[in-house]
C-alpha positions in Angstrom: 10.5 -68.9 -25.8 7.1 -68.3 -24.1 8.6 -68.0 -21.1 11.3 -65.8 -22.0 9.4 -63.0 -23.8 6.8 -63.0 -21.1 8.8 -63.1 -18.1 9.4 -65.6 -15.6 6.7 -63.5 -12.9 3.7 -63.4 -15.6 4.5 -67.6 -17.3 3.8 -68.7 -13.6 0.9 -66.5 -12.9 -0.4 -68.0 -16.4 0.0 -72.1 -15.5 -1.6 -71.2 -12.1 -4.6 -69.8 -13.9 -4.7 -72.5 -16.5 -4.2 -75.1 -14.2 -7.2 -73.6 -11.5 -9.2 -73.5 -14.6 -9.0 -77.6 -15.7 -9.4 -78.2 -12.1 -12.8 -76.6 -12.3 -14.3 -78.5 -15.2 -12.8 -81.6 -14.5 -14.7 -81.4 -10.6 -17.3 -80.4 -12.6 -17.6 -83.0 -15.0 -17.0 -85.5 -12.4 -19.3 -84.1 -10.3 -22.1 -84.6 -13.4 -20.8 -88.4 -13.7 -22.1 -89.2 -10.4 -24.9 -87.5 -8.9 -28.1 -89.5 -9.5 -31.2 -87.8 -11.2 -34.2 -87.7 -9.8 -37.3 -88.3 -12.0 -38.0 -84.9 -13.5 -34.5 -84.4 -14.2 -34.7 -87.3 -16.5 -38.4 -86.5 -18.1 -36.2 -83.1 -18.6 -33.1 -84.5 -20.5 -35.1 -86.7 -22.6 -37.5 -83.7 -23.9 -33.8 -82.0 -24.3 -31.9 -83.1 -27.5 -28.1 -84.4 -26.5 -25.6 -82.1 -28.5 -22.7 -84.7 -30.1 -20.1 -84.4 -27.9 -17.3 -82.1 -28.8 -13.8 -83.4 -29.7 -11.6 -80.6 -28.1 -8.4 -81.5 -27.6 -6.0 -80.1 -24.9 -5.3 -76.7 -25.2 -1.4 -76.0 -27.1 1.5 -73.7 -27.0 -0.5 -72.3 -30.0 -3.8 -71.5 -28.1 -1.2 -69.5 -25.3 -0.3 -67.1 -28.0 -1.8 -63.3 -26.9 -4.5 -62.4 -29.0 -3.4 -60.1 -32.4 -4.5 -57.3 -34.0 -4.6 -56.4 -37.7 -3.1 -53.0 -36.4 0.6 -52.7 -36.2 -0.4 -49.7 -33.7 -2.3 -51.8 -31.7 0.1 -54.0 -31.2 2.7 -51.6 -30.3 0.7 -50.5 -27.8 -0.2 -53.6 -26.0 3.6 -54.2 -25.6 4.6 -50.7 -24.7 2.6 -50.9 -21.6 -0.5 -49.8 -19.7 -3.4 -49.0 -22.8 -4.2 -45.3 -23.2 -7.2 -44.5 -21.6 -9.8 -44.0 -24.4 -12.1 -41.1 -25.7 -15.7 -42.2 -23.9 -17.5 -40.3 -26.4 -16.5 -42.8 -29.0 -15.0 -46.0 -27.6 -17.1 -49.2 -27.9 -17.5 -51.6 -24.4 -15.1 -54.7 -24.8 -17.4 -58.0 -23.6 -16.5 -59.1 -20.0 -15.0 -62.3 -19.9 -17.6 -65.2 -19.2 -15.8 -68.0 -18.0 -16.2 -68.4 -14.6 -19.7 -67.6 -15.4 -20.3 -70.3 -17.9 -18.8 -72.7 -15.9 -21.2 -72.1 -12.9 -24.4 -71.5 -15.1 -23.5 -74.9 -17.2 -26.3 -77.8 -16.0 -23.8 -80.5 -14.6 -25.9 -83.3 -17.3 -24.6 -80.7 -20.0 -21.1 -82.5 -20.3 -20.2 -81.9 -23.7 -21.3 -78.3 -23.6 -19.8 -77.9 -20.1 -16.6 -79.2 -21.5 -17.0 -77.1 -24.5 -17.8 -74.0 -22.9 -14.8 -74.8 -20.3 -12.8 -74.7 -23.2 -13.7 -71.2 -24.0 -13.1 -70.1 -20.6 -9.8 -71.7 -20.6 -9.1 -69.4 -23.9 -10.2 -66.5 -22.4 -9.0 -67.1 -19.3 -6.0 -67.5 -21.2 -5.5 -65.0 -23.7 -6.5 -62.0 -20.4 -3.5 -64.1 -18.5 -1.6 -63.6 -21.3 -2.3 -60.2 -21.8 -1.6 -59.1 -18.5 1.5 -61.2 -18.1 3.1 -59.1 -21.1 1.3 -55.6 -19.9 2.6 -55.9 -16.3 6.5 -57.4 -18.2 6.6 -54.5 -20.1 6.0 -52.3 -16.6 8.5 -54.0 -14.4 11.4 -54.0 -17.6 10.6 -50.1 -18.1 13.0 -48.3 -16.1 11.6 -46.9 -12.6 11.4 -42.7 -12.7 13.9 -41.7 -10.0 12.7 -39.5 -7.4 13.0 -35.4 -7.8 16.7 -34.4 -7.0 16.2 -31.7 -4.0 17.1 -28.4 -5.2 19.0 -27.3 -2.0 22.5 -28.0 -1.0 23.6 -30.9 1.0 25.0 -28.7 3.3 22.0 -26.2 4.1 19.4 -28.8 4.1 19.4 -29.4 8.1 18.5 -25.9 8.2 15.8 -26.4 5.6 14.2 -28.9 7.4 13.8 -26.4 10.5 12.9 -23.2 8.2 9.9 -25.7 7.0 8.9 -26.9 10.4 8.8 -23.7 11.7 6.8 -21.9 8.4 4.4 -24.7 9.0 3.4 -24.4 12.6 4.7 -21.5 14.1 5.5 -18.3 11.1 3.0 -16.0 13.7 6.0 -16.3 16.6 7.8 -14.6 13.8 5.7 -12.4 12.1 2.7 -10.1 13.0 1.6 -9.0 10.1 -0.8 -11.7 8.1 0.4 -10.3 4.5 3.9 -10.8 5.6 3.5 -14.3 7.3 2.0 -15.4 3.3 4.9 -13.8 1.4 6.8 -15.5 3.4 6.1 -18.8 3.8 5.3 -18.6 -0.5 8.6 -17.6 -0.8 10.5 -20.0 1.1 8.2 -22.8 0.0 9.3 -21.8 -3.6 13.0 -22.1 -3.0 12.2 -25.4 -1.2 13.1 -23.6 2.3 16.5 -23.1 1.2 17.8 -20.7 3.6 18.7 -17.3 2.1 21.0 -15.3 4.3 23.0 -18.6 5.4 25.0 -21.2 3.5 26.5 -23.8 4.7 25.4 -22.7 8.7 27.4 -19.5 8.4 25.9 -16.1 7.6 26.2 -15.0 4.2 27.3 -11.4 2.7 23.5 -10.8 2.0 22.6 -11.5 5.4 25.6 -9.3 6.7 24.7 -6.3 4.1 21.2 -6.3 5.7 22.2 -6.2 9.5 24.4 -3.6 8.9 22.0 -1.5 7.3 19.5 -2.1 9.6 21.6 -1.1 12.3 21.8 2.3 10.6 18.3 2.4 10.8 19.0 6.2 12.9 20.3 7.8 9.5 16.6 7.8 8.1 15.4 9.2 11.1 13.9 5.8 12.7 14.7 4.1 15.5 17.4 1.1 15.4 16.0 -0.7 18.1 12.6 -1.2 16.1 14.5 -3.6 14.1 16.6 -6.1 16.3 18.9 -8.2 14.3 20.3 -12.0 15.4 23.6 -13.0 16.1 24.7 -15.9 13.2 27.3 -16.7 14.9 25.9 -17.9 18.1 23.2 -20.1 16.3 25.4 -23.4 15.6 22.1 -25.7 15.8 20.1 -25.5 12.4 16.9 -24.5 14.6 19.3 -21.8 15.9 19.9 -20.5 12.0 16.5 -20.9 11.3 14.8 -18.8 13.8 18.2 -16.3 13.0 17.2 -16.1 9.4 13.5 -15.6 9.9 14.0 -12.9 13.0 16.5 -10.9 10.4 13.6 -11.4 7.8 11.0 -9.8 10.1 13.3 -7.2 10.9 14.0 -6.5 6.9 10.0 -6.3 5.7 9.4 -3.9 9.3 11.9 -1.6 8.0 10.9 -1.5 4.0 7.5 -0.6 5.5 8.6 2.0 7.7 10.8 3.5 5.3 8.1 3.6 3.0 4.9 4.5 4.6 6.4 5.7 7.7 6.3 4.5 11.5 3.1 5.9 11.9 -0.3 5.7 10.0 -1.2 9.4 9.6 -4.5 9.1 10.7 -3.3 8.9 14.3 -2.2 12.5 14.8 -5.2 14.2 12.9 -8.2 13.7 11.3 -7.6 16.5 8.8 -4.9 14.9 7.5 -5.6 12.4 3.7 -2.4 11.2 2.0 -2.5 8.8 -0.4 -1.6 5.5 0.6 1.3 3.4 -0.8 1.9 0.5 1.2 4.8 -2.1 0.2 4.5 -5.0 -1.0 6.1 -7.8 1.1 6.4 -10.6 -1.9 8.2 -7.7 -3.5 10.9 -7.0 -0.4 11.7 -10.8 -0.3 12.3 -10.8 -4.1 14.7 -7.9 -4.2 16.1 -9.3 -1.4 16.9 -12.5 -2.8 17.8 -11.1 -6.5 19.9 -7.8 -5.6 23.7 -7.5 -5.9 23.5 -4.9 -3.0 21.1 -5.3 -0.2 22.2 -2.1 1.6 20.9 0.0 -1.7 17.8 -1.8 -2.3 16.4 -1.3 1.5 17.8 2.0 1.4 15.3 2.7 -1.6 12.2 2.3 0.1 13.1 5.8 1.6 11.3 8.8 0.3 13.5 9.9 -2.7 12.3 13.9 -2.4 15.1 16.3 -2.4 13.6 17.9 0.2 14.1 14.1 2.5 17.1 14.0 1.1 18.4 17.4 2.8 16.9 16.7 5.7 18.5 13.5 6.1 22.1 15.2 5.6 21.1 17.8 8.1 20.0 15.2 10.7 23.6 14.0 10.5 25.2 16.9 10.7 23.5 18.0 14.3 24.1 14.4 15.9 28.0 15.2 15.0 27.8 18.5 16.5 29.1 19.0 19.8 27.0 20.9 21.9 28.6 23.8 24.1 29.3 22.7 27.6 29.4 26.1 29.1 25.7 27.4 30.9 24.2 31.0 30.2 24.1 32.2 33.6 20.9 33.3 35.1 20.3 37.7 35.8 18.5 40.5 34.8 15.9 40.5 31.9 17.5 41.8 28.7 15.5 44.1 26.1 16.0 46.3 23.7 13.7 49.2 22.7 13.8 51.1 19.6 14.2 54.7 19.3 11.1 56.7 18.9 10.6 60.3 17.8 12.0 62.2 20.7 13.5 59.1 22.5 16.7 57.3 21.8 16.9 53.1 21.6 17.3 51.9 25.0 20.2 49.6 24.5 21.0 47.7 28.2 24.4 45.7 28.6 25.2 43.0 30.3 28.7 40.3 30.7 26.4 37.2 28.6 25.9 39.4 25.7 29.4 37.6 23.9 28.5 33.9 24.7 24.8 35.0 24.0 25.9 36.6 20.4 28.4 32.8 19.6 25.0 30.7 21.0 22.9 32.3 18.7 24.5 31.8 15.6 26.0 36.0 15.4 29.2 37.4 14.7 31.2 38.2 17.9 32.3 41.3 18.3 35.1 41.3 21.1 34.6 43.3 24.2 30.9 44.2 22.8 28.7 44.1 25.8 25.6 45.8 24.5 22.0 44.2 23.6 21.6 45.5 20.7 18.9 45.1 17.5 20.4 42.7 15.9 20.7 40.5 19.5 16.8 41.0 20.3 15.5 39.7 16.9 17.7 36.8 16.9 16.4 36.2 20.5 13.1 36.8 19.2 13.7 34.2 16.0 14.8 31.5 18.7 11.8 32.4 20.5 9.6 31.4 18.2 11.3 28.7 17.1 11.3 26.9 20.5 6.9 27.7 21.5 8.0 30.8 23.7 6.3 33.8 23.3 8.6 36.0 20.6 9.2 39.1 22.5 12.9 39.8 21.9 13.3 40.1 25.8 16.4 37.1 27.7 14.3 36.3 30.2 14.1 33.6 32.6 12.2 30.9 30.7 14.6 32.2 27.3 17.5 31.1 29.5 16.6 28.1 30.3 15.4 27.0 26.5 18.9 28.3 25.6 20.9 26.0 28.0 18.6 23.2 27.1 19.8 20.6 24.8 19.1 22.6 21.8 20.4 19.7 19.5 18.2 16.8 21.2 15.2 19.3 20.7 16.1 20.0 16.7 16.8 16.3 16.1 13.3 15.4 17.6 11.9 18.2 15.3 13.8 16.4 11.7 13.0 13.3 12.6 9.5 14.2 12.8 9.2 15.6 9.4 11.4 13.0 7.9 8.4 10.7 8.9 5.8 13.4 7.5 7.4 12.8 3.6 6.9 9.4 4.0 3.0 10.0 3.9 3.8 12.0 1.0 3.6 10.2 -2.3 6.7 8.7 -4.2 6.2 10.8 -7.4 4.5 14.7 -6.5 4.2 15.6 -9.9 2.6 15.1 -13.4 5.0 12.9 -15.4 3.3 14.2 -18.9 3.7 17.8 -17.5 7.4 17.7 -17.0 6.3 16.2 -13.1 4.7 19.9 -12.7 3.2 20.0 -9.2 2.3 22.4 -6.4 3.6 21.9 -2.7 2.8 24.3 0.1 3.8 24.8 3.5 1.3 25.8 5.8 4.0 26.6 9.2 6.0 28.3 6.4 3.2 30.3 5.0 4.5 29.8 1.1 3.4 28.1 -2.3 5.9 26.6 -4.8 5.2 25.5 -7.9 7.8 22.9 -9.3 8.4 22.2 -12.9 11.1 19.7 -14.8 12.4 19.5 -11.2 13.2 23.2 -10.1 10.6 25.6 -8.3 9.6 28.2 -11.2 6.8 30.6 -9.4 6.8 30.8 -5.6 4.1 33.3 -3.8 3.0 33.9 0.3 0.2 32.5 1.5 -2.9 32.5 4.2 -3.4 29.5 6.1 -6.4 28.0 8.5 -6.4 29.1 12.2 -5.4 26.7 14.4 -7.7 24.8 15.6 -10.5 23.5 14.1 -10.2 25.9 11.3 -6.7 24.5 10.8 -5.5 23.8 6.9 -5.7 20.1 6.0 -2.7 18.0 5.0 -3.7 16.3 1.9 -2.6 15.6 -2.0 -5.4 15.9 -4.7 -4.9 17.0 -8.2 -6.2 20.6 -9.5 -9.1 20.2 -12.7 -9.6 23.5 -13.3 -9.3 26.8 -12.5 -12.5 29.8 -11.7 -12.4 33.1 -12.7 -15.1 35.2 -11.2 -16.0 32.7 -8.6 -19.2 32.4 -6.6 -18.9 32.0 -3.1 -20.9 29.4 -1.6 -20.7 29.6 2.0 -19.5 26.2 3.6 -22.0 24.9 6.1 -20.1 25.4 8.6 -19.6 28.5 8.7 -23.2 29.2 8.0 -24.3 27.5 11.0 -21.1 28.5 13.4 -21.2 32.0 12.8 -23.8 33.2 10.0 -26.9 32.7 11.9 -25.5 33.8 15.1 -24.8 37.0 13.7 -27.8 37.7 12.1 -29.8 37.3 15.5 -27.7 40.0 16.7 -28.6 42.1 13.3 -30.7 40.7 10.4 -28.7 43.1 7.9 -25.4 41.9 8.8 -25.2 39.7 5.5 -26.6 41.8 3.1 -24.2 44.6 4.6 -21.4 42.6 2.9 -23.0 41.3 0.0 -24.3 38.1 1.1 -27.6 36.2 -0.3 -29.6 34.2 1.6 -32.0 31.4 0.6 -33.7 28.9 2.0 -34.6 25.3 0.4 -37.4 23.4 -0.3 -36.4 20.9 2.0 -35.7 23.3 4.7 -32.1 24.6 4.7 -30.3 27.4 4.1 -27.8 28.3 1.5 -25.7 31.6 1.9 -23.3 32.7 -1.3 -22.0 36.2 -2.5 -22.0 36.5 -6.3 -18.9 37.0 -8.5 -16.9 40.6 -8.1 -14.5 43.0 -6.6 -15.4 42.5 -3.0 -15.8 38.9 -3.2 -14.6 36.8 -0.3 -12.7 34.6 -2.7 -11.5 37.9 -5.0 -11.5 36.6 -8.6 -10.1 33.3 -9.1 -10.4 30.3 -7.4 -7.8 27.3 -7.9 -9.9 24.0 -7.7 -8.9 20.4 -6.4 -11.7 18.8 -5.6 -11.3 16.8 -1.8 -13.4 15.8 0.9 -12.4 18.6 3.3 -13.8 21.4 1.0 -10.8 23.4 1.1 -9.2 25.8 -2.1 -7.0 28.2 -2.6 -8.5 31.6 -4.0 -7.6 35.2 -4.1 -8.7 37.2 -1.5 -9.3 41.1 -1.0 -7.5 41.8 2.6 -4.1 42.1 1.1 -2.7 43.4 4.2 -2.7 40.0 5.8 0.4 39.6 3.3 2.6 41.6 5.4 2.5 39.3 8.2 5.5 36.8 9.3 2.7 34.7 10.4 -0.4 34.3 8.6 -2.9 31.5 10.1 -6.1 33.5 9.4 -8.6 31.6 7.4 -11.1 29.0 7.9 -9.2 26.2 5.9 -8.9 27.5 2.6 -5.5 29.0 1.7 -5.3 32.2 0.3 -3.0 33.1 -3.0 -0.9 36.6 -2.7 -0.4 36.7 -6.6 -3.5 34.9 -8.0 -2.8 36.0 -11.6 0.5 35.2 -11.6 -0.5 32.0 -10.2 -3.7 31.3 -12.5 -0.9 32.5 -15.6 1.8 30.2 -13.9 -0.2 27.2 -13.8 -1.5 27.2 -17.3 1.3 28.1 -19.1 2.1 24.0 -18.0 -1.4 22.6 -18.5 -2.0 24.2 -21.7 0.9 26.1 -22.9 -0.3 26.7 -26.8 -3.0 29.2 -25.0 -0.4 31.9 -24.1 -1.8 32.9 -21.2 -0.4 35.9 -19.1 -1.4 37.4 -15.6 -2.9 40.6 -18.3 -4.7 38.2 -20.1 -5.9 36.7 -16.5 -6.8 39.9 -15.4 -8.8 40.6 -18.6 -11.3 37.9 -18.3 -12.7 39.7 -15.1 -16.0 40.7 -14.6 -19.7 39.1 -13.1 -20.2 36.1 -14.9 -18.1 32.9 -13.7 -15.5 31.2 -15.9 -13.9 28.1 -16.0 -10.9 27.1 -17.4 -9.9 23.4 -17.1 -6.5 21.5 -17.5 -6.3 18.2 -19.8 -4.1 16.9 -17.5 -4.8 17.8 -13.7 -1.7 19.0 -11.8 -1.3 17.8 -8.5 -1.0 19.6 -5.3 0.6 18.7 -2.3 -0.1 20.3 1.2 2.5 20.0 3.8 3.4 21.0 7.4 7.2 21.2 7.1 8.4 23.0 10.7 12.0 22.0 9.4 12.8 22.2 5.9 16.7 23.3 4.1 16.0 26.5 2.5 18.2 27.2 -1.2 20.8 28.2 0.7 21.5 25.1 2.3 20.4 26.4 5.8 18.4 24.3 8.1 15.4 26.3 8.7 13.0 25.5 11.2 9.4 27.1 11.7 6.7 27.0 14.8 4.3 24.3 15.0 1.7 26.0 15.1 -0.6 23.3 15.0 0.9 21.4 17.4 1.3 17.9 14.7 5.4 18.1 16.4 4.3 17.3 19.5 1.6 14.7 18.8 3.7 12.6 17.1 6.2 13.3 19.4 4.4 12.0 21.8 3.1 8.8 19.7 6.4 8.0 19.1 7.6 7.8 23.0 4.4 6.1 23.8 3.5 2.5 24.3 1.4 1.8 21.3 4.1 0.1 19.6 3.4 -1.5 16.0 -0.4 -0.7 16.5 1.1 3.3 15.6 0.9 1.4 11.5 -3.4 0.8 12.1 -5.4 3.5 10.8 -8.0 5.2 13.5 -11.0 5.7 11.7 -12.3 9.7 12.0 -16.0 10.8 11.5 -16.2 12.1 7.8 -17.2 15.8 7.1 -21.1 16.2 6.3 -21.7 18.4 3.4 -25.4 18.5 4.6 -26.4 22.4 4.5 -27.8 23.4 7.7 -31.2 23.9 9.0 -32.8 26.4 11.4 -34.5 29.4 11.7 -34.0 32.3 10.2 -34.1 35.1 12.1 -37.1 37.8 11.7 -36.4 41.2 9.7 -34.0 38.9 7.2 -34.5 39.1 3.9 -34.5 36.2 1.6 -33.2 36.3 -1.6 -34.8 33.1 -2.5 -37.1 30.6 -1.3 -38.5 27.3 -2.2 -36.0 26.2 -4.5 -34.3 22.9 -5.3 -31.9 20.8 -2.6 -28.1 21.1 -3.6 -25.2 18.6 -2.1 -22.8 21.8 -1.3 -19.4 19.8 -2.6 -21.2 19.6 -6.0 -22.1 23.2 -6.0 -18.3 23.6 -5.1 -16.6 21.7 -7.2 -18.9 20.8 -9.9 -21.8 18.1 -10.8 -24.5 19.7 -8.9 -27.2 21.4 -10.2 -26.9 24.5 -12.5 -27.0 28.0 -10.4 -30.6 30.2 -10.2 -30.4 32.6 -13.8 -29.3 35.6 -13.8 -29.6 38.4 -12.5 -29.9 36.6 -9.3 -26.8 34.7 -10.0 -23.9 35.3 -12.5 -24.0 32.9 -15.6 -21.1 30.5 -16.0 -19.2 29.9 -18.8 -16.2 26.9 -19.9 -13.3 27.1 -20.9 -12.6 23.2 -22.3 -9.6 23.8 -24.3 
């Protein structure tokens, strides 16, 4: 019964130990029997009383039993299996077994308490035999935990095996980008390298939706080839279908990024350019990968989702389906038109090309009309322009040649460049608590928009940088606050450029035009003009603090207005309509205050004011040379900064995927400059305090000299 309930494994292990155990007292018993004492030994056992021997009999089925315990719990756990570990702050040290140690330490003239201390060992011995015997039953009857069931199909786990090998040692054949490489070999190692775009060995419909799309990468205004895309069905091996399915995974996270940040990192075509950045996230790509029902409409959402992309887009189809007019202007005589004067009619020349001139310019043909009229010179002039050719209105040679030029290669080239430019932009322009209120302007377009609940409700002309190193920067910042009366703190450069030059030609030429001049304790030299009429920055100034230190502001040369092209300033941007503007803008940041361009125009006067928004409304400044006007028409405008042709250029270069690395660009100094002052110039202040000339801008510097030197300020908080 012993046997039974113990198993046949632990019974044997317990006679063997039983057994070893009599053998050991019985030697050593013997052994005390018949080795001869020398004399000390026996002076020693006569001063040593002689215990009576014991009368221990052989040890029973009854001394076998394991060892109990008065708690039923205890026992329960002693034949469920291996003990609980206990607490160590509480548990008390069970005594080591001693028998092999009394047995050994026992004098061999002790024979009675040899034999008796033998017999304790035996019990002990015993009982731990026991004990193990049923602890190590109980672990061979429990039932052995089968191993984890894999989680991937019988048929895709060859290719498995291959997508794991080649995560493990060789992901950076695969993928360039350290961010990506992680995502992906996360991801797979999640799905236990189940393969995602195959099952079974054969390409699956999410693997098909993706190589399609990819292949109309073009749409978007990217190039196809940037994303190459395997062939499934000439991988038959699964190493074949692994390297397939990672290659089209590259491919996909290449694309998101590009759709969504664009081809290039901004920073390569300009250092006056700051966009926000908005990089995707390539854990996120694989997981709408792997989750959507349509593959084709989640990569075709990284794309900018602006109306204004949108349009483009459409237009960008549109002139690849066009079919461009096989038949040459021929070359001849220059072509002008001259207006009639006073005593002088219009000079009004013919010629044969006039008809095919008129259908390749976009004009009504008029049949048998020969002449080169108006309406023919200003649409020559208009193409002029449009095409970096000097917009004289005269066909001549080099006008010729543009015109039999592929026109729609050029205009393709030109949208697919701004297609890339609104990917810099940010995905939302606008305010969300303000209806997504925002303000976009154009700089090759010379306009301001603002937009409201989605629709443009206040539009106005504006003046832009010169190009150059005065040229407008493309940036988004949000607007604070507005300035009424504004000071006009002279930006360094300008100071240093042109200021101080001028005044060693003639020492009054500031104060002439209401300038001050002061010089610092530290040594340099701040110019300003206080608050009025004849203020550079006329009376309001529209403020979004940014590293470039550029505004927009009213101005008093209105005239400039009345030109097509307006790149005239030194960066900042000035407003046609400022009131209208000032009245437009706060009407959305704080539209309880009922503010008009009247009631703008009555808070004129010396002292400054500012008005600030609760919630700042962001502005957005672009350089759109193609853009789809209201109308629907495809407009395009010069690049007069040239940021076409750079990236134009990037793009057909050899830089590759390095065009995605930022280029690092020396940041502007606000530093105020030092130098002489000329003699003969009057200072209208000296000694005074250091100021950090962005602070004085925008706010957080220290407070401006009292009046009457300087207008007082006052808040407007509401």
């Amino acid at each position: 019964m012993l046997k039974t309930s113990m198993g046949r494994t632990a019974y044997d292990r317990m006679l063997t130990a039983v057994a070893a155990t009599f053998l050991v007292v019985s030697s050593g018993a013997a052994l005390a029997q018949s080795a001869p004492k020398s004399a000390a030994e026996l002076a020693i056992d006569a001063a040593v009383p002689v215990p009576e021997p014991a009368n221990v009999p052989p040890p029973t089925a009854a001394d076998l039993k394991p060892a109990t315990s008065a708690d039923p719990k205890a026992e329960s756990k002693t034949d469920a299996g291996p003990e609980t570990k206990p607490d160590t702050a509480t548990a008390t040290p069970a005594p080591a077994p001693a028998a092999s140690t009394a047995i050994t330490s026992t004098p061999a003239t002790d024979k009675p308490a040899a034999t008796a201390i033998a017999k304790d060992g035996v019990k002990d011995t015993v009982k731990d035999t026991v004990k193990d015997g049923a602890r190590e039953s109980a672990q061979s009857n429990a039932p052995t935990p089968a191993p984890a069931a894999s989680t991937v199909a019988t048929a895709d786990q060859p290719v498995a095996e291959k997508l794991r090998d080649l995560l493990t040692a060789k992901s950076v054949h695969f993928f360039d980008r350290k961010a990506d490489r992680a995502a992906v070999e996360a991801f797979y190692k999640g799905r236990d390298y189940a393969p995602l775009l195959t099952d079974g060995g054969v390409a699956n419909t999410r693997a098909k939706a993706a190589i399609t799309r990819l292949k109309e990468a073009g749409r978007d205004g990217l190039d196809p080839a940037d994303y190459p895309t395997p062939d499934f069905s000439a991988a038959a091996a699964p190493d074949a279908q692994a390297e397939a399915e990672l290659r089209l995974m590259a491919s996909v996270l290449d694309y998101a990024r590009h759709a969504q940040s664009g081809r290039m990192h901004w920073s390569r075509v300009s250092a006056d350019i700051a966009y926000p950045e908005h990089p995707v996230d390539p854990t996120e790509v694989l997981n709408t990968i792997a989750t959507t029902k349509n593959v084709a409409a989640a990569l075709n959402a990284y794309n900018p989702p602006h109306k204004g992309y949108l349009a483009l887009k459409a237009k960008l189809a549109e002139l690849r389906a066009k079919t461009e007019p096989t038949a040459q202007i021929a070359d001849g005589p220059a072509l002008r038109y001259v207006a009639a004067r006073k005593k002088q009619a219009a000079e009004v020349m013919e010629d044969p090309r006039v008809p095919q001139l008129r259908v390749r310019l976009g004009l009504a043909e008029v049949a048998g009309d020969t002449r080169y009229d108006d309406k023919l010179a200003a649409a020559v002039r208009k193409f002029q322009d449009n095409n970096d050719l000097k917009p004289t209105g005269v066909l001549d040679v080099q006008t010729v040649r543009a015109l039999n030029s592929p026109k729609k290669d050029r205009q393709i080239d030109i949208v697919r460049v701004n297609m890339e430019r609104w990917r810099w932009l940010p995905r939302d322009l606008g305010a969300p608590s303000l209806g997504d209120a925002y303000v976009i302007l154009n700089i090759p377009d010379f306009t301001l928009k603002v937009m409201h609940n989605g629709a443009p409700v206040w539009s106005t002309r504006v003046v832009t940088g010169k190009p150059g190193k005065h040229a407008t920067p493309l940036l988004t910042e949000t607007m604070k606050y507005i300035t009424v009366n504004p000071t006009w703190n002279v930006p360094p450069s300008i100071i240093y450029n042109e200021y101080l030059p001028a005044l060693q030609q003639d020492p009054d030429a500031l104060s002439r035009i209401g300038l001050r001049l002061e010089r610092s304790r530290d040594g340099s030299i701040h110019v300003w003009q206080p608050p009025g009429e004849g203020n550079a920055l006329g009376r309001i100034r529209f403020n979004f603090p940014n590293k470039f230190l550029v505004y927009q502001h009213d101005t008093p040369d209105k005239y400039l207005f009345t030109k097509d092209e307006r790149a005239f300033s030194h960066g900042c941007m000035r407003v046609q309509y400022p009131d209208q503007y000032a009245a437009t803008l706060l009407s959305i940041a704080l539209p309880n205050e009922h503010y008009t361009p009247e009631k703008i125009r009555s808070m004129y006067g010396q002292s400054e004011i500012d008005i600030k928004f609760p919630t700042p409304i962001p502005v957005n400044i672009t350089y759109q040379t193609a853009f789809v006007d209201e109308a629907g028409k495809l407009e395009f405008r010069k690049d007069i900064y040239g940021r076409d042709a750079a990236m134009l250029a990037i793009l057909r270069g050899s830089e590759g995927k390095d065009l995605e690395t930022p280029v690092a660009h020396a940041q502007p100094s606000y530093a105020r400059p030092k130098g002489d002052i000329p003699q003969g110039v009057a200072l209208n202040g000296d000694g005074g305090a250091p100021f950090n000339f962005f602070e004085r801008l925008f706010g957080g510097g220290p407070s401006a000299p009292p009046a009457p030197i300087r207008p007082q300020r006052r808040i407007f908080t509401r």
